[in-house]
MDAnalysis code that builds the backbone (N, CA, C; Angstrom):
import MDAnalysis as mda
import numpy as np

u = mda.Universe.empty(489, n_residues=163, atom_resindex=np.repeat(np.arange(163), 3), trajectory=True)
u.add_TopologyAttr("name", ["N", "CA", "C"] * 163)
u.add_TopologyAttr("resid", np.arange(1, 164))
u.add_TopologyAttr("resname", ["UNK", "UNK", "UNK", "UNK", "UNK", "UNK", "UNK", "UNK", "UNK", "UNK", "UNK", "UNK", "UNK", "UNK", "UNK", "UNK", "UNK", "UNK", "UNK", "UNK", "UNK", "UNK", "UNK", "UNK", "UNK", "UNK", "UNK", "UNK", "UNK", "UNK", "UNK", "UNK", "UNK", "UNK", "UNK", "UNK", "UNK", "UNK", "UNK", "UNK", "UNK", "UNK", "UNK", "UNK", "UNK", "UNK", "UNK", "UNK", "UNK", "UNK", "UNK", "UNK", "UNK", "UNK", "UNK", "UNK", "UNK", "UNK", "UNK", "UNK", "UNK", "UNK", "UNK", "UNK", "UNK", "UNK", "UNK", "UNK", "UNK", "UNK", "UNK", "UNK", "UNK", "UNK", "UNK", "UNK", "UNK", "UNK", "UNK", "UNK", "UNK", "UNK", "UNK", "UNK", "UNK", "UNK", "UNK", "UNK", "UNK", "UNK", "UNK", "UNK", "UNK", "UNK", "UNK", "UNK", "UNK", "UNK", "UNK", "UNK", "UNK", "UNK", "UNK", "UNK", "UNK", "UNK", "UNK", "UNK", "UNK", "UNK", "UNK", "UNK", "UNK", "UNK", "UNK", "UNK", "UNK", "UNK", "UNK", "UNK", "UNK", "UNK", "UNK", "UNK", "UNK", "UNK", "UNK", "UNK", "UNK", "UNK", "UNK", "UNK", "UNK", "UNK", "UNK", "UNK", "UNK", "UNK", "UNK", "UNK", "UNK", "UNK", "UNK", "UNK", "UNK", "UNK", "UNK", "UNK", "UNK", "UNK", "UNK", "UNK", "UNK", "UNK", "UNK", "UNK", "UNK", "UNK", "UNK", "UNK", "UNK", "UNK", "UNK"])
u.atoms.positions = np.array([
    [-151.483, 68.740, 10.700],
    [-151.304, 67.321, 10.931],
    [-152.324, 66.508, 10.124],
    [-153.666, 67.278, 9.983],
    [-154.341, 66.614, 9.683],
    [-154.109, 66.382, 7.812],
    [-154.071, 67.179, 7.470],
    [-153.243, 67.381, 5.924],
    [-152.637, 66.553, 5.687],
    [-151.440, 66.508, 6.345],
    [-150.426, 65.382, 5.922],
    [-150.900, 64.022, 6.003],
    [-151.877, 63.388, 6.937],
    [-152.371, 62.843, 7.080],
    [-153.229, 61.896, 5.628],
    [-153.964, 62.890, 5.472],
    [-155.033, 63.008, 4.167],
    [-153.863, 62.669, 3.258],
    [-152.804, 63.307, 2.984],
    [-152.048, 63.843, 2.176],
    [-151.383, 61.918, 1.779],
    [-150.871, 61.537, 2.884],
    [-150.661, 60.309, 2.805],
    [-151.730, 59.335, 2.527],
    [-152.763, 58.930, 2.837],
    [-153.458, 58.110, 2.956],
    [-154.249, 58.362, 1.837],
    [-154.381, 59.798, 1.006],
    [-155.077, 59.797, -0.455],
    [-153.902, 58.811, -1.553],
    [-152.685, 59.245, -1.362],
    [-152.134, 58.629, -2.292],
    [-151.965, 57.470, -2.323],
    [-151.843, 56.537, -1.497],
    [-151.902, 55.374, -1.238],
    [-153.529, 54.563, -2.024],
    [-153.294, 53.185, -2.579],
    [-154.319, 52.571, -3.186],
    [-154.606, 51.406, -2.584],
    [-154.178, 51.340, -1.362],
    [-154.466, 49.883, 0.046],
    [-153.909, 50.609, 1.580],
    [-155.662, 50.522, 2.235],
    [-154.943, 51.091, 3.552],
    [-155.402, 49.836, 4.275],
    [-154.735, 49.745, 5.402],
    [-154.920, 48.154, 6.085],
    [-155.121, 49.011, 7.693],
    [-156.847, 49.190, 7.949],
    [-156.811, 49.527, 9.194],
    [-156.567, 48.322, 10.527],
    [-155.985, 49.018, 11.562],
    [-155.772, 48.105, 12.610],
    [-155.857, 48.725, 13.886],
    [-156.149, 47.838, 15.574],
    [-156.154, 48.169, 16.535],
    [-154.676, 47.884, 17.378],
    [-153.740, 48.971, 17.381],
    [-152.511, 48.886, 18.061],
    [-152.255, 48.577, 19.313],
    [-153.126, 49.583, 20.109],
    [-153.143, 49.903, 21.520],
    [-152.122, 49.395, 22.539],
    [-152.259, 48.074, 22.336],
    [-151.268, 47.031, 23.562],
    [-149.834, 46.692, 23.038],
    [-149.784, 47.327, 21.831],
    [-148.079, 47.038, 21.371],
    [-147.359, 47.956, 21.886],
    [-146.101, 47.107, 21.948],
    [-145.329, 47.919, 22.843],
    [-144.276, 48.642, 21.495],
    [-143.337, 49.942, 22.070],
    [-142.722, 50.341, 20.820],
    [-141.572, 49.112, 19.879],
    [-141.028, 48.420, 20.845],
    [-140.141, 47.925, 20.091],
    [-141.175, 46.615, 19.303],
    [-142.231, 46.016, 19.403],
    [-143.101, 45.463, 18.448],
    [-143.454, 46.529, 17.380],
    [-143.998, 47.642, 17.626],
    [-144.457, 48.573, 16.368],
    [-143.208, 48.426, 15.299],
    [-141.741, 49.037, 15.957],
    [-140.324, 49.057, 15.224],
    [-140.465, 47.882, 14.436],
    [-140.769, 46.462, 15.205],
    [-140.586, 45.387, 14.319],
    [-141.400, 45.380, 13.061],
    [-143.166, 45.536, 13.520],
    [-143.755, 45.493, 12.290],
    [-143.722, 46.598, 11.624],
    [-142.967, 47.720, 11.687],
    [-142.737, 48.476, 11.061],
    [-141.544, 48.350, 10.250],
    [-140.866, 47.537, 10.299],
    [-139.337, 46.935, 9.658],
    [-139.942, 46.119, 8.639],
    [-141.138, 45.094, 9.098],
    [-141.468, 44.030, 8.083],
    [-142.352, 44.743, 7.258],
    [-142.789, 45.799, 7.473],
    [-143.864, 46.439, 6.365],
    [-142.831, 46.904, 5.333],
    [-142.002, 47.630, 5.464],
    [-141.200, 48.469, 4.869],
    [-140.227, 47.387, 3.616],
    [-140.493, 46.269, 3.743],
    [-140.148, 45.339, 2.656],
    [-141.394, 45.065, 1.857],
    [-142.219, 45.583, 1.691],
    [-143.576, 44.972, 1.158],
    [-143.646, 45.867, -0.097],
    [-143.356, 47.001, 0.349],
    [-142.987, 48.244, 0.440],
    [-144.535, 48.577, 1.073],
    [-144.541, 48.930, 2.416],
    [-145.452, 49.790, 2.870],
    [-145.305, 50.651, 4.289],
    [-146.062, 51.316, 4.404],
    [-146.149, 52.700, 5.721],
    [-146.782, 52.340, 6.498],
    [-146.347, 52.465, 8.437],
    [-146.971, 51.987, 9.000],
    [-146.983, 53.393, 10.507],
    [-148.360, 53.576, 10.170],
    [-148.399, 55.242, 11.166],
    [-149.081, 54.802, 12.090],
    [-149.297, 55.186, 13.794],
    [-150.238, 55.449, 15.114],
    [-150.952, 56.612, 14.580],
    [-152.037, 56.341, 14.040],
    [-153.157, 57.870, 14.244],
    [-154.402, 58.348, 15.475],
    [-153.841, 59.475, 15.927],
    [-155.211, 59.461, 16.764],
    [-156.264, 59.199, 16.256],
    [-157.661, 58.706, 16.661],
    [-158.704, 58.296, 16.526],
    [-159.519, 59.470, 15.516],
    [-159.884, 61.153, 16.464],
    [-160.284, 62.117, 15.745],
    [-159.618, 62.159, 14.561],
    [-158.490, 62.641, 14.540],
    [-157.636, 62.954, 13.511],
    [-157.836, 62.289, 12.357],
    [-157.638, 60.668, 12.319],
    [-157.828, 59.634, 11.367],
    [-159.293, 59.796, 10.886],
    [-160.051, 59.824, 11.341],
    [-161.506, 60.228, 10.964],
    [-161.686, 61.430, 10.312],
    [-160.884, 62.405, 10.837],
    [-161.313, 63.697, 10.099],
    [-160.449, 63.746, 8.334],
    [-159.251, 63.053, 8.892],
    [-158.782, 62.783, 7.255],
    [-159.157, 61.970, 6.405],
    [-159.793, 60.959, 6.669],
    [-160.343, 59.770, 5.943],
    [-161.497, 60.875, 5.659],
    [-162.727, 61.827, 6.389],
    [-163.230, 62.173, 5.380],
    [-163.163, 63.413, 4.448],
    [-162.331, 63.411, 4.841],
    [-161.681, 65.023, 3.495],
    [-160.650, 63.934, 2.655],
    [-160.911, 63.120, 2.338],
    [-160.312, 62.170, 1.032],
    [-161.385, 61.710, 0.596],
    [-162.595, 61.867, 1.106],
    [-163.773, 61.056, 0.341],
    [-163.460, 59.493, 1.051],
    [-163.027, 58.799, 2.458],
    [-163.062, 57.629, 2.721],
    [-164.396, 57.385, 3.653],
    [-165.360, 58.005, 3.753],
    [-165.781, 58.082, 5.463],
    [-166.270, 56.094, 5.828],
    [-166.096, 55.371, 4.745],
    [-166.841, 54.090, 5.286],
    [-165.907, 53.519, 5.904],
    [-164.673, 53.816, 5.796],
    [-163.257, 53.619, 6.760],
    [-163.568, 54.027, 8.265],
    [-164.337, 54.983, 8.187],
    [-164.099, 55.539, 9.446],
    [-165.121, 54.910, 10.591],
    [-166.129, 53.696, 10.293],
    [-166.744, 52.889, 10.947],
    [-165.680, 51.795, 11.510],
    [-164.209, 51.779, 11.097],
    [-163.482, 50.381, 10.968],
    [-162.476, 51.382, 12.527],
    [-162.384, 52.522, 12.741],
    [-161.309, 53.202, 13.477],
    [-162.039, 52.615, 15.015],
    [-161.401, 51.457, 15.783],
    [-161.504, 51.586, 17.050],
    [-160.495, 51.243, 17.528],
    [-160.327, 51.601, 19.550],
    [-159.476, 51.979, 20.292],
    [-158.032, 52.849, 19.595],
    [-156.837, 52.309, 19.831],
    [-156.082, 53.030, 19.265],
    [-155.021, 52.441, 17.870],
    [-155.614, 53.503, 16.818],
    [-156.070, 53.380, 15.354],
    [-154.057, 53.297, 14.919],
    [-153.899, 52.083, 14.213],
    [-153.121, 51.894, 13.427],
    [-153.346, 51.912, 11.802],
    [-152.414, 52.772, 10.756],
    [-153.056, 52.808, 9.539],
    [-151.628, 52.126, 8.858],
    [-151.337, 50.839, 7.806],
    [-151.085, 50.932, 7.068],
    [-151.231, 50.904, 5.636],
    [-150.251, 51.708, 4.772],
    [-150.562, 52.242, 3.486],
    [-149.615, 51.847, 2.548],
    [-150.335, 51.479, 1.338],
    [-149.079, 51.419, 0.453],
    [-149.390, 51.704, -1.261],
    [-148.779, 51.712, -2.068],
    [-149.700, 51.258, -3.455],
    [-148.922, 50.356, -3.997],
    [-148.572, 49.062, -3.608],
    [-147.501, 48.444, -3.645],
    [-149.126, 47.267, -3.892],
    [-148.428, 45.897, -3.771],
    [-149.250, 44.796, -4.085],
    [-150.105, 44.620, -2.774],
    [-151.159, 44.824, -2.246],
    [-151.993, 44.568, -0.883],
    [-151.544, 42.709, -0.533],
    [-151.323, 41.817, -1.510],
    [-150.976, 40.955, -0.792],
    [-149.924, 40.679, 0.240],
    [-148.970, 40.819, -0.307],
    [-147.805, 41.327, 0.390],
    [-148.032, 41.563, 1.833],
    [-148.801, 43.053, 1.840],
    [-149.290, 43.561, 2.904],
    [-149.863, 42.852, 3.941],
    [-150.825, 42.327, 3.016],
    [-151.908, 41.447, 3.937],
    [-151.257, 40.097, 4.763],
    [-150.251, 40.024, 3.479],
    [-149.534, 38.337, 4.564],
    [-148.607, 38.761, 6.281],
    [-147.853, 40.107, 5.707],
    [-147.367, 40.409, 6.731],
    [-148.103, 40.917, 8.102],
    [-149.138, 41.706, 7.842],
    [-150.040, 41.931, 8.998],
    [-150.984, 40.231, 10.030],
    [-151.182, 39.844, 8.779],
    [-151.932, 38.463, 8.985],
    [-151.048, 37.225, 10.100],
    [-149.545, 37.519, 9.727],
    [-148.640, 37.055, 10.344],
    [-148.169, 37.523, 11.523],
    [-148.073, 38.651, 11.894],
    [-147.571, 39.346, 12.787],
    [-149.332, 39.383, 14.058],
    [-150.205, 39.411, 13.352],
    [-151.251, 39.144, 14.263],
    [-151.314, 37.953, 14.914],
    [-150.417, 36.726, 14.107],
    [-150.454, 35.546, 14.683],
    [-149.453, 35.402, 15.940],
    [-148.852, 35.983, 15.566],
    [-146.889, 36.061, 16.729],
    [-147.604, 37.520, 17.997],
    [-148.227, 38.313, 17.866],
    [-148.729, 39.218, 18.690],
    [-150.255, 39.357, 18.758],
    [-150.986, 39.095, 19.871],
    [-152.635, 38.881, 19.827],
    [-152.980, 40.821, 20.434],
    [-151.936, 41.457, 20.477],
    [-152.195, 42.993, 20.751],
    [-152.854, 43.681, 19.064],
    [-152.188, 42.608, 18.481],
    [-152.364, 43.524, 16.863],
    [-153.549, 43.158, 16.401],
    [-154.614, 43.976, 16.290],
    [-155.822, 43.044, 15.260],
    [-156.156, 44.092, 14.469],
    [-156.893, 43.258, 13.304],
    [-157.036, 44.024, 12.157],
    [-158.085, 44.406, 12.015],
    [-158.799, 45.493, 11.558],
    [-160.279, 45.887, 11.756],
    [-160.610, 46.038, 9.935],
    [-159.918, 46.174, 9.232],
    [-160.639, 45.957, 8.128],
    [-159.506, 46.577, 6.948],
    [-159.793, 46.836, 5.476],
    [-158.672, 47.348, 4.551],
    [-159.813, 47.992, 3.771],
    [-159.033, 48.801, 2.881],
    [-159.376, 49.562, 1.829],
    [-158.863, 49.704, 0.427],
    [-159.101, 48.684, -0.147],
    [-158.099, 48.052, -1.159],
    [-158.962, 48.252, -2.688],
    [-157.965, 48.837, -3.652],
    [-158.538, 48.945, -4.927],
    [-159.896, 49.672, -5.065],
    [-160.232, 50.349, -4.222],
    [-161.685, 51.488, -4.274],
    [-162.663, 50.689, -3.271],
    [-162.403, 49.303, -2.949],
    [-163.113, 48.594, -2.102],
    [-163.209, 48.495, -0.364],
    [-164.215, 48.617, 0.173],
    [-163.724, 48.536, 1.968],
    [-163.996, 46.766, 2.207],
    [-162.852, 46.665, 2.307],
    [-162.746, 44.711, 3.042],
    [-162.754, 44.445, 4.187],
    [-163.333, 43.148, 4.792],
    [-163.539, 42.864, 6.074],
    [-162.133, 42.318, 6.608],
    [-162.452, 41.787, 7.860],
    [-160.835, 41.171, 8.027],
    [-160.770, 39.590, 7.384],
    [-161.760, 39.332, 7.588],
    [-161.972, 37.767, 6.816],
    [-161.264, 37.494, 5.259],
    [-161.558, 38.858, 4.534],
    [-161.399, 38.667, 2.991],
    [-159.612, 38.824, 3.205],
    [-158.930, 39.935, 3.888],
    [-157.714, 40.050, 4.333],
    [-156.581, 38.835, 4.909],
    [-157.693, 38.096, 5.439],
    [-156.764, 36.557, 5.537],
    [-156.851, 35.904, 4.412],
    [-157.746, 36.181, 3.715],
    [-158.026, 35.361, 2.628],
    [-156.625, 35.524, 1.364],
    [-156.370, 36.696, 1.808],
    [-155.733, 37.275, 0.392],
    [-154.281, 37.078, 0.845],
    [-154.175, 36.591, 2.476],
    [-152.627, 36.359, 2.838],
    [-152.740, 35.215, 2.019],
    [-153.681, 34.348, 1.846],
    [-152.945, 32.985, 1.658],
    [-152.580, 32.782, 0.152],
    [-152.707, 33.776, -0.497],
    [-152.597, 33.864, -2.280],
    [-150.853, 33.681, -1.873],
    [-150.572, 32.971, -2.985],
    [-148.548, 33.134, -2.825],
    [-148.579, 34.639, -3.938],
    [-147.451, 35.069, -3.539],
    [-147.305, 36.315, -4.289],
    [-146.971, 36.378, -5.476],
    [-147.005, 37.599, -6.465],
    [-147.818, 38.110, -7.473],
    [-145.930, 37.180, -8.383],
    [-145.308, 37.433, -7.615],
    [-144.023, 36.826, -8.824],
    [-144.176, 34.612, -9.130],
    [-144.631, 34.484, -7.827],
    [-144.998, 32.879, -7.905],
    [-146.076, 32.759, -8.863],
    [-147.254, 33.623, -9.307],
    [-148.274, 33.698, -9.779],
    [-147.887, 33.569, -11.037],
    [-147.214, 34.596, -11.527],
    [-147.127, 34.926, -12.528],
    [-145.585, 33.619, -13.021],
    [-145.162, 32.932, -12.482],
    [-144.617, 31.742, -12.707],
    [-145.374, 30.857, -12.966],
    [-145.929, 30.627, -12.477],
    [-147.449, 29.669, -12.077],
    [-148.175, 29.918, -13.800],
    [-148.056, 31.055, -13.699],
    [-148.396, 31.119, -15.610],
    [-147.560, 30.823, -16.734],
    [-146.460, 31.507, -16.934],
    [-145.841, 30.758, -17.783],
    [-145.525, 29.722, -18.098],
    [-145.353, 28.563, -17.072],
    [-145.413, 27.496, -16.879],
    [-146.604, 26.734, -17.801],
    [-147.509, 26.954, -17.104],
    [-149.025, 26.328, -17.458],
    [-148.860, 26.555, -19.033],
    [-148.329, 27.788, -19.837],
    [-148.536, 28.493, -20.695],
    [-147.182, 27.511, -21.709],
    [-145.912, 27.304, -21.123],
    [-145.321, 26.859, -21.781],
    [-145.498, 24.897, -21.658],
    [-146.314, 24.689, -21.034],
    [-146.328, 23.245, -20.536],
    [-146.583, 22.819, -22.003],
    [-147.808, 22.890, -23.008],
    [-148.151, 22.525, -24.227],
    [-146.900, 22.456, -24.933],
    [-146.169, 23.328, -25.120],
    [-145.371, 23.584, -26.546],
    [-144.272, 22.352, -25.949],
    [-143.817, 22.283, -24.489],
    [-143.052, 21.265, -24.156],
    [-143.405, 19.784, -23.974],
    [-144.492, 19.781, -24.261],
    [-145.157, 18.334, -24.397],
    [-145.341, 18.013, -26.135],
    [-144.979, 19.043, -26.646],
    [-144.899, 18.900, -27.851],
    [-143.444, 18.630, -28.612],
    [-142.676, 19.464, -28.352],
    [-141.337, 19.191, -28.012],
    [-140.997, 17.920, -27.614],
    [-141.364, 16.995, -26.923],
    [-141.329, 15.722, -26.188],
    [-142.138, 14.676, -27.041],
    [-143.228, 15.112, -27.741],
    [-143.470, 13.837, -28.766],
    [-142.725, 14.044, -30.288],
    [-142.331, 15.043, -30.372],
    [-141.857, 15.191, -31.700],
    [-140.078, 14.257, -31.723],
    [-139.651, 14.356, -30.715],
    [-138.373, 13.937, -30.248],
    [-138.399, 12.577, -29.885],
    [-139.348, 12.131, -29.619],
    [-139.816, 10.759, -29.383],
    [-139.616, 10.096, -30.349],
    [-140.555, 10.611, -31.382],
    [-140.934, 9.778, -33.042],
    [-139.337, 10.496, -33.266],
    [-138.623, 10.983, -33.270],
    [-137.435, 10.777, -34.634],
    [-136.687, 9.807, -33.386],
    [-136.646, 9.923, -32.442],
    [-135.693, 8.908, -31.700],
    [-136.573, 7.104, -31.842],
    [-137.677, 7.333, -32.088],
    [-137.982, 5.637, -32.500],
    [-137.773, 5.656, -33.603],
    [-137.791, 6.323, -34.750],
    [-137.192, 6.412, -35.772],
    [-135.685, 5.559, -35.795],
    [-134.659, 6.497, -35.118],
    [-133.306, 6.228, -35.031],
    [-133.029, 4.546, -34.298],
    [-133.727, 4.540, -33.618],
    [-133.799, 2.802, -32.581],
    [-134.343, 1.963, -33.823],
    [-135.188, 2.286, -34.471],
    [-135.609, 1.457, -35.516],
    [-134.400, 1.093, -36.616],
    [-133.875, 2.459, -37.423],
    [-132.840, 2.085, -38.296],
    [-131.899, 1.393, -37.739],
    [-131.345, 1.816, -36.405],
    [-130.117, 0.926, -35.620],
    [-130.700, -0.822, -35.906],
    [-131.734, -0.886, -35.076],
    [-132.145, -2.307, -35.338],
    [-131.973, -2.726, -36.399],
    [-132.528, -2.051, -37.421],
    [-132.698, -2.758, -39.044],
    [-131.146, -2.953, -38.937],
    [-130.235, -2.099, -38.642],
    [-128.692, -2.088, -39.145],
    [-128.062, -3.173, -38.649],
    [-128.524, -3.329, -36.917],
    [-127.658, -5.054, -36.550],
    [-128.499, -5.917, -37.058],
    [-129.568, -5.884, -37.061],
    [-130.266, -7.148, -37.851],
    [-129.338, -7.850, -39.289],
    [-129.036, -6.393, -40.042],
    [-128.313, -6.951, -41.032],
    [-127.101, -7.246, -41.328],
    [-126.510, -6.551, -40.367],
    [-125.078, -6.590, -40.332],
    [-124.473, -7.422, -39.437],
])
């Protein structure tokens, strides 16, 4: 058990520890439905167990974050994602709290974890750039079109003027 354990939680590159205890199953089902769009894994680990695999992966500073009864999710998917959905579901259920993450080689508090819900996600972002990126060339586009269209208002004029 404990293997598989390890086995999961090495491959993974964001684990989002949490305290379950007071959820009931059909809440776990739920946030286990909303993880699974993030794309992420959402396991009940016993307390020992989770400790003993976190340190046969080389995690043990994780294993200061494992209290009452230890929820792990995992993913190598975008941690924001992650983070909005846990962050959210802690808000709709006060049974769920988050004790800390393990994100990108880093151990995070829960503070930095709200922090990172509130980023909009990585496809708005990366809109958010091209944009910015194409804004110049279209403001350029827009004066160049300007001057031949006062151009054209000008010859018209000259033309009823004379005609």
């Amino acid at each position: 058990m404990i293997e598989e354990i390890a086995t999961r939680l090495k491959d993974a590159t964001n684990l989002f520890v949490t305290e379950c205890g007071r959820l009931s199953n059909k809440q776990l089902q739920d946030l286990r439905k909303r993880l699974k769009k993030a794309p992420s894994n959402y396991m009940v680990v016993k307390n020992s167990m989770c400790a003993t695999a976190l340190k046969k992966i080389g995690l043990e500073d994780l294993r200061q974050l494992i209290k009452g009864t230890c929820g792990v999710s995992f993913s190598t998917a975008d941690p924001i994602t992650t983070s909005k959905i846990l962050v959210d579901f802690t808000k709709e259920n006060e049974n769920l709290q988050l004790q800390g993450a393990y994100i990108d080689g880093k151990v995070v508090a829960t503070d930095t974890i709200k922090q990172l819900a509130t980023i909009p996600p990585r496809e708005i972002l990366l809109a958010r750039l091209v944009s910015s990126i194409n804004s110049p060339i279209s403001g350029m586009v827009g004066a160049l079109s300007a001057v031949i269209r006062k151009l054209v208002y000008t010859l018209v004029a000259i033309k009823d003027k004379k005609g």
